[in-house]
C-alpha positions as CSV (number, residue, x, y, z in Angstrom):
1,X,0.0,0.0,0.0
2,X,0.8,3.5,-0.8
3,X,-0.1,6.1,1.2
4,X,-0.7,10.1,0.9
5,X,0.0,10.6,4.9
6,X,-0.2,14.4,6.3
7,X,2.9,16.7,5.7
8,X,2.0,18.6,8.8
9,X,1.6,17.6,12.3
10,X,1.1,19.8,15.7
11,X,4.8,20.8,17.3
12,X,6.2,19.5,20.1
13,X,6.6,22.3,23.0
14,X,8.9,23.9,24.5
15,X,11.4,23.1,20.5
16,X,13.4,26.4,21.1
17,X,14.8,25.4,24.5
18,X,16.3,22.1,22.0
19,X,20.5,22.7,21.1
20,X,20.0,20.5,18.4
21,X,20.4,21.7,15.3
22,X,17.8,20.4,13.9
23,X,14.2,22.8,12.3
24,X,10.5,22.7,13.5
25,X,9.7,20.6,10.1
26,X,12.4,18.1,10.6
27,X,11.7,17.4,13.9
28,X,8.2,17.1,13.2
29,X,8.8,14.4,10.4
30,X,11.0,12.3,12.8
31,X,8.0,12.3,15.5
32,X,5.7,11.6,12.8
33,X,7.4,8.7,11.7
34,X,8.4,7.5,15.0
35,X,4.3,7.4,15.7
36,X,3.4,5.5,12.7
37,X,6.1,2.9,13.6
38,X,5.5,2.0,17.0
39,X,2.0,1.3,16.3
40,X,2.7,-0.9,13.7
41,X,5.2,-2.7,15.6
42,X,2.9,-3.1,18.5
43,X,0.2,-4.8,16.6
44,X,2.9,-6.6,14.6
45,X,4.4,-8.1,18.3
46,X,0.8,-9.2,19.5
47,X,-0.2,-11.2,16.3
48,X,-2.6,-9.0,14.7
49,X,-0.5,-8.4,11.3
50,X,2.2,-10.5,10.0
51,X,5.0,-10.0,7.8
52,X,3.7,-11.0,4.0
53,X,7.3,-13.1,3.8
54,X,8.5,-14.9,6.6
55,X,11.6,-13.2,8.3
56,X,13.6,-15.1,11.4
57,X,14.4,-13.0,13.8
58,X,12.5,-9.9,13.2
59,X,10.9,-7.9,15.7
60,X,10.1,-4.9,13.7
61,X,7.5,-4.3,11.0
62,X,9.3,-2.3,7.7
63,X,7.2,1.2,7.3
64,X,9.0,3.0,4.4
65,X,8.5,6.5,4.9
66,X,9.9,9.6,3.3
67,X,8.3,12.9,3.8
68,X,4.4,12.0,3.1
69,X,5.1,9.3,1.0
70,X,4.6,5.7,3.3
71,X,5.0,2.2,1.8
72,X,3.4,-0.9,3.6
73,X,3.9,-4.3,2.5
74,X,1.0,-6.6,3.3
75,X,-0.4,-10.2,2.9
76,X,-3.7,-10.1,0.8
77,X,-5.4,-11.2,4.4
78,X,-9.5,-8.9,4.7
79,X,-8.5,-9.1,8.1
80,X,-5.4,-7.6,8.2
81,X,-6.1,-4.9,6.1
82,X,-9.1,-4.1,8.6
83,X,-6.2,-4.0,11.2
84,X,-3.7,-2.1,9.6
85,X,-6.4,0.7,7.9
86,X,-8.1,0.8,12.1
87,X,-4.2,1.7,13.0
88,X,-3.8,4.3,10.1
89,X,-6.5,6.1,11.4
90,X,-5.9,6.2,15.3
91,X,-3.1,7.2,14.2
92,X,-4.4,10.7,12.5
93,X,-6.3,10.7,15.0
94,X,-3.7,10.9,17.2
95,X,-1.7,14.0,15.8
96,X,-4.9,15.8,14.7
97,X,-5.3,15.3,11.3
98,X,-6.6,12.9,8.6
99,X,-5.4,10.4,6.1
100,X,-6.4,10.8,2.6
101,X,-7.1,7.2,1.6
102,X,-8.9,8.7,-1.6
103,X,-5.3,9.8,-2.6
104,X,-4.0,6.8,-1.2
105,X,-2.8,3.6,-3.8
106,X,-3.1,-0.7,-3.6
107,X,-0.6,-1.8,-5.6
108,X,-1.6,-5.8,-6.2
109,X,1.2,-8.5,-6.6
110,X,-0.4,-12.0,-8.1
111,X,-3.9,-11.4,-6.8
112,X,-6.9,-11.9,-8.7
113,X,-9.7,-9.0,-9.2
114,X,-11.9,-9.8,-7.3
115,X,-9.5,-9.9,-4.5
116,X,-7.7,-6.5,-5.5
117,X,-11.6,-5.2,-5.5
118,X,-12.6,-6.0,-1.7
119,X,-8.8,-5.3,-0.1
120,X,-9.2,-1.4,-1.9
121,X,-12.8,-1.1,-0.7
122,X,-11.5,-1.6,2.7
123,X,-9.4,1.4,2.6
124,X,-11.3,3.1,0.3
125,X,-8.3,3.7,-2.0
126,X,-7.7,3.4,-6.0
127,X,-6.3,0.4,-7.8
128,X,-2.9,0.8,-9.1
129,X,-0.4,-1.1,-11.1
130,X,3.6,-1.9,-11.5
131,X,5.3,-0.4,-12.0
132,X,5.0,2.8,-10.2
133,X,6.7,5.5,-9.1
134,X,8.4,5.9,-5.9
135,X,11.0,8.8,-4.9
136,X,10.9,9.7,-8.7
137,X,12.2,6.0,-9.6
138,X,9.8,3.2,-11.4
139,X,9.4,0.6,-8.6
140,X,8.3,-2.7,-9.9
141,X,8.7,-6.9,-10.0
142,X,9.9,-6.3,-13.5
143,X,13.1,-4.8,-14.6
144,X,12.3,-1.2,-15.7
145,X,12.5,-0.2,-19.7
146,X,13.9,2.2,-21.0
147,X,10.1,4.2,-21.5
148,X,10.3,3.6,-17.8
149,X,13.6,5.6,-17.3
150,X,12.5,8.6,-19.8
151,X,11.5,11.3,-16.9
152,X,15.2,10.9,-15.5
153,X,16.4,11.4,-19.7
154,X,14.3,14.8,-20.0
155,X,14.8,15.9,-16.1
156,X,18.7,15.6,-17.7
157,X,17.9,17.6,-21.0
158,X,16.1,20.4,-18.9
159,X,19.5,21.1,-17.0
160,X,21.0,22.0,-20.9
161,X,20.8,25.6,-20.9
162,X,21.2,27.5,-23.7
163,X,24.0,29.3,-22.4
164,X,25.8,26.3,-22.3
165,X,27.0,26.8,-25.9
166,X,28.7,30.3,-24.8
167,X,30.9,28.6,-22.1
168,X,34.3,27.4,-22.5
169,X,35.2,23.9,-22.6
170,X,36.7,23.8,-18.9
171,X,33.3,26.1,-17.8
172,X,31.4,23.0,-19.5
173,X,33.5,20.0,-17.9
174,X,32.9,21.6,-14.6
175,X,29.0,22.0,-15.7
176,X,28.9,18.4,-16.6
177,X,30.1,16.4,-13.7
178,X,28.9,18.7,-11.1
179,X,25.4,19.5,-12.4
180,X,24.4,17.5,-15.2
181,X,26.1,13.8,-14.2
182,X,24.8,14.4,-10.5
183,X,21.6,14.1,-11.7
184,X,21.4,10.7,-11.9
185,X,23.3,9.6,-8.8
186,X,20.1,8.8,-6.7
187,X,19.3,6.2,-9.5
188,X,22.6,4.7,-10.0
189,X,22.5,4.0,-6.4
190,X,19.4,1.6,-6.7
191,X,19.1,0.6,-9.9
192,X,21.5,-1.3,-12.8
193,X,21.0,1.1,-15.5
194,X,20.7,-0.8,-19.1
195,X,23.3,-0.1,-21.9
196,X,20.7,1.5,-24.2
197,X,19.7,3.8,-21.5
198,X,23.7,4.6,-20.8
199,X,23.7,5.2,-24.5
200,X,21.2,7.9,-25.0
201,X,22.7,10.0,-21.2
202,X,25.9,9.9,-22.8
203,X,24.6,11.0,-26.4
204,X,23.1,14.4,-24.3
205,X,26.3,14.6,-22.0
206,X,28.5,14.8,-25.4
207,X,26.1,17.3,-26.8
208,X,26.5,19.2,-23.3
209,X,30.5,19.1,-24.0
210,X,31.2,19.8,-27.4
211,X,27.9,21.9,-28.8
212,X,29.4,25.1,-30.3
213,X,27.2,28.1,-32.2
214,X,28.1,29.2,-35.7
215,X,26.3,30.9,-38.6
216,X,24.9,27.9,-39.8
217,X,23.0,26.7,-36.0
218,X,24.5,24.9,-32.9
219,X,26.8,22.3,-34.0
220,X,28.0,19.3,-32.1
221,X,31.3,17.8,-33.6
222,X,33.7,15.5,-31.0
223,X,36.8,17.0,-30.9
224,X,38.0,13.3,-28.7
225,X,36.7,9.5,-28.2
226,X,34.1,9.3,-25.7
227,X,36.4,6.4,-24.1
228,X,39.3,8.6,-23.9
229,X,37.0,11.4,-22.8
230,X,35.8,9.5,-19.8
231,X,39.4,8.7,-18.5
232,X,41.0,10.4,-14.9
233,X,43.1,13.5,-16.5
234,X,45.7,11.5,-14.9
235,X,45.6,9.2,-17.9
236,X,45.4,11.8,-20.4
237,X,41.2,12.2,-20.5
238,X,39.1,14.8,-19.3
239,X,38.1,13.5,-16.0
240,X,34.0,13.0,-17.7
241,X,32.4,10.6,-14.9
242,X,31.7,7.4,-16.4
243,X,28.2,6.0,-16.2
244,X,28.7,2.8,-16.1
245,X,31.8,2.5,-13.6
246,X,29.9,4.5,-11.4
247,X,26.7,3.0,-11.3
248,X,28.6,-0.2,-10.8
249,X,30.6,1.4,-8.2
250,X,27.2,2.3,-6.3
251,X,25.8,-0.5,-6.3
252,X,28.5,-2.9,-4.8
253,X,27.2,-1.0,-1.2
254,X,24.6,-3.2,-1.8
255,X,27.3,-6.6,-1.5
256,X,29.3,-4.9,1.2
257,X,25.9,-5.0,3.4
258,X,24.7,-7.9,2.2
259,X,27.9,-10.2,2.8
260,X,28.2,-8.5,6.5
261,X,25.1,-9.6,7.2
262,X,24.2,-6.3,8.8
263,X,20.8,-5.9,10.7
264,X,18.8,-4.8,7.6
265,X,15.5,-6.2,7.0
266,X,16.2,-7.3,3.3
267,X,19.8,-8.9,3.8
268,X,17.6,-10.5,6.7
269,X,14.9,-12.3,4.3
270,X,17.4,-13.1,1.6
271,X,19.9,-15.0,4.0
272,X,16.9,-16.8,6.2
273,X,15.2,-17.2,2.5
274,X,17.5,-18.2,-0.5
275,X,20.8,-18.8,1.5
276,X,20.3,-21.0,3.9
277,X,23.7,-23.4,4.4
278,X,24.5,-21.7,0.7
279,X,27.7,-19.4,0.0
280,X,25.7,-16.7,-2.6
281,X,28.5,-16.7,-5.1
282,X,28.8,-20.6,-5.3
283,X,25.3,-21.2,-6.1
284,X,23.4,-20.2,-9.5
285,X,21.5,-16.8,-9.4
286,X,18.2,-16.5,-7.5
287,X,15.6,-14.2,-6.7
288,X,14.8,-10.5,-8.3
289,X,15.7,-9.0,-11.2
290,X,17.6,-6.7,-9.2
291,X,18.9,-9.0,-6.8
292,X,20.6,-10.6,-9.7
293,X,21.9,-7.4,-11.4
294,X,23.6,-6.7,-8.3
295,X,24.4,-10.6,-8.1
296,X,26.4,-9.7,-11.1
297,X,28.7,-7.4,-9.7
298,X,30.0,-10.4,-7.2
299,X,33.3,-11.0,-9.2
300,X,33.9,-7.0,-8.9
301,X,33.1,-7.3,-5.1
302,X,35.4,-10.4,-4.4
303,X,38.1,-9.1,-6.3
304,X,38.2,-5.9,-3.9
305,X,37.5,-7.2,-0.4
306,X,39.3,-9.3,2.1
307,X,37.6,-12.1,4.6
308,X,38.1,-12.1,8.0
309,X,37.2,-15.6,8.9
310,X,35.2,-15.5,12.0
311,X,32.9,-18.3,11.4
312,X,33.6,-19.7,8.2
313,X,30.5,-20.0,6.9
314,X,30.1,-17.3,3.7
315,X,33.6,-17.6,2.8
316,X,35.1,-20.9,0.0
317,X,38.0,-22.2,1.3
318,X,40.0,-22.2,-1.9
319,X,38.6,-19.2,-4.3
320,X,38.3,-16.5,-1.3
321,X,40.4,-14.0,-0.1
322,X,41.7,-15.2,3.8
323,X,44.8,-16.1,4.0
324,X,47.8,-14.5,2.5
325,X,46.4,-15.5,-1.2
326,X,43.9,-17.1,-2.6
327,X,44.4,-21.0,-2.4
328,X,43.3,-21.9,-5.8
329,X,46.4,-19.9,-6.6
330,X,48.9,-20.4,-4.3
331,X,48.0,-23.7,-3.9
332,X,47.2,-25.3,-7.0
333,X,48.2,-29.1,-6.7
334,X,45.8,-29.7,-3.2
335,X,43.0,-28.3,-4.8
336,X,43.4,-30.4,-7.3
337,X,42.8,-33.3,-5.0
338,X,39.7,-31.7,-3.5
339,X,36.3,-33.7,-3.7
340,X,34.5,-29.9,-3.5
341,X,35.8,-26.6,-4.7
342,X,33.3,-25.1,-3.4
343,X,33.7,-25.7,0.2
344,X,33.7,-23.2,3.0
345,X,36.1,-22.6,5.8
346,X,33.5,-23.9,8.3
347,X,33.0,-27.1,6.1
348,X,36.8,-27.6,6.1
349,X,37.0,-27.4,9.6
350,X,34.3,-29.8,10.3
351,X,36.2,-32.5,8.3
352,X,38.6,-33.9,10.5
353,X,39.7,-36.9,8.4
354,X,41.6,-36.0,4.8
355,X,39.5,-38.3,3.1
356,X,36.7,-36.1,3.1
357,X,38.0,-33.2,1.8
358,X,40.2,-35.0,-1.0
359,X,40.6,-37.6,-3.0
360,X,43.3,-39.6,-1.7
361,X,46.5,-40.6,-2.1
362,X,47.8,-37.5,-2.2
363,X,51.0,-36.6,-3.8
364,X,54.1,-35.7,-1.9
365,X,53.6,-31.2,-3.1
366,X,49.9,-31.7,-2.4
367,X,50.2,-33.3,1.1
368,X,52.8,-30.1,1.6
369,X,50.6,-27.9,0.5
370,X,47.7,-29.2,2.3
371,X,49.6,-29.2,5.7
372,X,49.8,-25.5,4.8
373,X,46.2,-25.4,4.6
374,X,45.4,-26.9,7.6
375,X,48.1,-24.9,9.7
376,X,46.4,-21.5,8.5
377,X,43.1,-22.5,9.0
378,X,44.0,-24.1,12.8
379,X,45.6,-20.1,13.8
380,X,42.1,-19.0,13.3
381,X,39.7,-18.9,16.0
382,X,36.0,-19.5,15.1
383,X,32.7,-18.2,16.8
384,X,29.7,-19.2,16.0
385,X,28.1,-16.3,17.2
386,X,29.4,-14.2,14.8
387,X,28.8,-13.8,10.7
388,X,32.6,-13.4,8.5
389,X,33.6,-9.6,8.1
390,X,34.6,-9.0,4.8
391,X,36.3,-5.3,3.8
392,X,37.8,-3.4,1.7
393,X,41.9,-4.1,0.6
């Protein structure tokens, strides 16, 4: 559900004695929120709503909220809905005001009509469809097309002024990362953005660079490769932000989070969910089509991180970053006697006889290099209470 909440509530008293250096309006958005959430949680802690995707371990109910835009996630359950629209209103109540549910959305994911029907007559709200718009981004089960992406194309070609043709060429550089190219970092940092769409910013970002005016009209002729444009002036380019690095580079927080295990509600549900006893990047791809677009960027990610080995259980033994090298490297010849490349740390040390973790006899280098193995694994002290950290090298 999508809901049009009030922008306003009534201030707190006695805001001007505060030292925080915080406004009125900001203040008033944290309290507002802060509302909204507890009663959720409270009715989420006594059984009367329930998570639409079961989550181990979580105590809280997710209420997205950004200024008077509020997302809720919920089961396609009459009753809950009853629930959930009695605590939106005690809620207004509460602070004063009222919740426009006429403004409000239902957003349906694999229900039937007639279901969709009766869940938006309980809140008296309209029927919408995927995808839709959230924070000026499509939001959707699908992966968005490029129609899907054309606001953020012509939000771009609005910041071309026609001044820009009068500028010099360092006046336009500057222009161009600082004001065009920052356009789009909000949806490079949630979304993979498709080649064609990279295509069509950089077609405007090289009209932005090299448009000139003569007699005959504006006139756009590249004066260097777009490639070489993009490189750091430390390799000769221009220092041009490019698209695809970056969005790439924004995306792997995404990993970093996700490999942590930190105590966010969808590394939660995809650990307790699709990973279960399962190392992500020695499995096949699962889940959404953005889970697997940033799936994609694993390689990128492993290639840049180190493992601390804490308890062994997201990190392979032999193509991982944990010891001074990676073993498939270093040591070639005892993983060549392994019965499981794809074995963890935490696997390894729950073998405690040779034949099962290789195939046996070994040679004389591999039972060296094995012995190596098992002397840098045994100087590590696991805990089962706590997840791997992997960082940056």
């Amino acid at each position: 559900m999508k809901f049009d909440l009030p922008t306003i509530i009534p201030r707190a008293t006695n805001l001007d004695q505060l030292t925080t250096p915080f406004t009125h309006e900001e203040i008033d958005n944290v309290v507002k929120a802060e509302l909204l959430q507890g009663a959720v949680n409270d009715a989420f802690r006594r059984g009367d709503i329930s998570l639409p995707l079961p989550c181990n371990g979580q105590n809280d109910y997710l209420v997205i909220q950004y200024a008077d835009d509020t997302l809720l996630v919920l089961p396609a359950c009459p009753q809950q809905a009853t629930r959930v629209k009695n605590i939106l209103s005690d809620y207004a109540s509460s602070i004063g005001l009222k919740i426009n549910f006429h403004k409000s959305m239902l957003i349906p994911i694999n229900l039937d009509a007639s279901t969709t029907t009766s869940l938006a007559a309980i809140f008296g709200c309209n029927v919408g469809t995927m995808p839709f718009t959230y924070l000026g981004l499509p939001l959707g089960t699908t992966k968005p097309t490029i129609q899907e992406f054309m606001p953020l194309v012509c939000k771009m070609e609005h910041r071309l002024t026609a001044t820009i043709a009068m500028m010099s060429y360092g006046g336009r550089l500057s222009w161009l990362n600082a004001s065009v190219t920052s356009l789009l970092v909000f949806a490079m940092c949630t979304l993979k953005f498709p080649p064609k769409l990279i295509e069509i910013l950089d077609k405007i970002r090289r009209r932005c660079l090299w448009t000139k005016k003569t007699d005959q009209g504006d006139k756009c002729n590249s004066l260097a490769s777009w490639e070489l444009v993009c490189k750091p002036k430390s390799k000769g380019g221009l220092g041009v932000i490019n698209i695809t690095i970056h969005n790439d580079a924004l995306l792997l927080k995404f990993l970093h989070k996700f490999y942590n295990k930190l105590d966010v509600p969808w590394v939660t549900m995809l650990w307790d969910n699709q990973y279960v006893h399962q190392v992500p990047h020695a499995v096949d791809f699962v889940g959404s089509f953005w889970w697997k677009d940033i799936l994609k960027l694993t390689p990128i990610y492993r290639g840049i991180t180190r493992v601390q080995v804490v308890d062994g259980s997201t990190t392979l033994l032999w193509k991982d970053l944990w010891s001074n090298d990676v073993l498939q490297s270093s040591h070639p010849r005892a993983l060549s006697f392994v019965l499981h490349e794809d074995m963890t740390v935490a696997e390894f040390w729950a073998n405690t006889e040779l034949h099962e973790t290789f195939h046996l006899p070994l040679s004389a280098r591999a039972l060296n290099e094995v012995q190596d193995v098992q002397h840098a694994a045994s100087n590590i002290h696991p805990s089962t209470t706590i997840s791997d950290v992997w960082h940056y090298t």
